[in-house]
C-alpha positions as CSV (number, residue, x, y, z in Angstrom):
1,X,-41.8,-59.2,48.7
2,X,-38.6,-60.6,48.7
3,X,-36.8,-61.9,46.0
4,X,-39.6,-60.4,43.7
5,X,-39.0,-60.4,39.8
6,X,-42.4,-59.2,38.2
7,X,-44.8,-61.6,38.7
8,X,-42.7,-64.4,40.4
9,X,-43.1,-64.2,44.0
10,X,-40.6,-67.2,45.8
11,X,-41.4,-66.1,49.2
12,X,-45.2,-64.9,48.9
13,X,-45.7,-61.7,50.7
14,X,-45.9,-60.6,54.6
15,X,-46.6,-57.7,56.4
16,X,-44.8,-55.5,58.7
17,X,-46.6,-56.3,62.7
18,X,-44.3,-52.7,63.9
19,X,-42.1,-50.0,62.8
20,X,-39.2,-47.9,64.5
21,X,-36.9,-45.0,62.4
22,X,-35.0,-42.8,63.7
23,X,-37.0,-39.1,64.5
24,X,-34.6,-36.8,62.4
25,X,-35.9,-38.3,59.8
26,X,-39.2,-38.5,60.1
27,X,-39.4,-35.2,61.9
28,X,-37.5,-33.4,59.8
29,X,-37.0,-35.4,56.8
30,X,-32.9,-35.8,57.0
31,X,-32.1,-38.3,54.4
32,X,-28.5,-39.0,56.6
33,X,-31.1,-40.9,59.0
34,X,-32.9,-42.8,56.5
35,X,-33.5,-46.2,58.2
36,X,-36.0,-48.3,59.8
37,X,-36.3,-51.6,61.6
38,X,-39.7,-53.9,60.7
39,X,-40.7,-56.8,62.5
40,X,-42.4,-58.7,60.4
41,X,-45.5,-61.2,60.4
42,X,-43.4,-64.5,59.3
43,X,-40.0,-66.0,60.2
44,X,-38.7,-65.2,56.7
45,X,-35.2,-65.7,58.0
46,X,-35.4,-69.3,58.8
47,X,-35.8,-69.4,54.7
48,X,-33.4,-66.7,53.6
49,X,-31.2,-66.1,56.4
50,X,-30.5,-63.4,59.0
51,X,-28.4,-60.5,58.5
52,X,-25.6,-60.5,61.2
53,X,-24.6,-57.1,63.4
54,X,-21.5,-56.5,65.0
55,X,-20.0,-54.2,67.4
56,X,-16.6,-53.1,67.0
57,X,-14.1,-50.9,69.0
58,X,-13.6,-47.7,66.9
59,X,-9.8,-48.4,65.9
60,X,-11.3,-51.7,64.1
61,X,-10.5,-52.1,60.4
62,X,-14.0,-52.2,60.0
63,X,-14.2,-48.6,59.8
64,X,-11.1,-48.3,57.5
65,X,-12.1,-50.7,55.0
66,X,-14.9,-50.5,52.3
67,X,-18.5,-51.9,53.5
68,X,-20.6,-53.0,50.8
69,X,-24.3,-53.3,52.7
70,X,-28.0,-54.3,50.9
71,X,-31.0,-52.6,50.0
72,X,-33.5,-51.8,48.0
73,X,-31.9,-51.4,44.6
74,X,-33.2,-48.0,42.8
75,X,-32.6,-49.7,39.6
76,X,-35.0,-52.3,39.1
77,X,-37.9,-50.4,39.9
78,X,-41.6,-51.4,41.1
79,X,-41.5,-55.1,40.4
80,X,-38.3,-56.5,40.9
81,X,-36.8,-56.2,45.1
């Protein structure tokens, strides 16, 4: 539900069609692999936009430089995302 605070839903809800994650962790439960890609049942980023991805050679300053990335944020709990 994105955008969620409470009871105010901007974007309504959706539902996940397929899943992929990486097996160490859902083998073995290794937090260091704690990802997953959804495709979802709605084009939700014609509304909200599309988070890019880039490839970069491994001298780029990308990997010397901070990266701040987005999540789910642990403190707002249940019914805020």
């Amino acid at each position: 539900m994105p955008a969620r605070d409470g009871q105010y839903l901007p974007y309504a809800s959706g539902w996940a069609t397929a899943a992929w994650s990486y097996s160490g962790c859902v083998d073995s439960q290794n937090s260091d692999h704690d990802w997953a890609l959804l495709a979802l049942d709605k084009p939700y980023g014609t509304a909200l936009g599309f988070m890019g991805r880039l490839t970069a050679a491994s001298g780029d300053a990308l990997y010397r430089n901070g990266l701040h990335t987005a999540g789910y944020p642990a403190d707002k709990g249940s019914d805020q995302l």
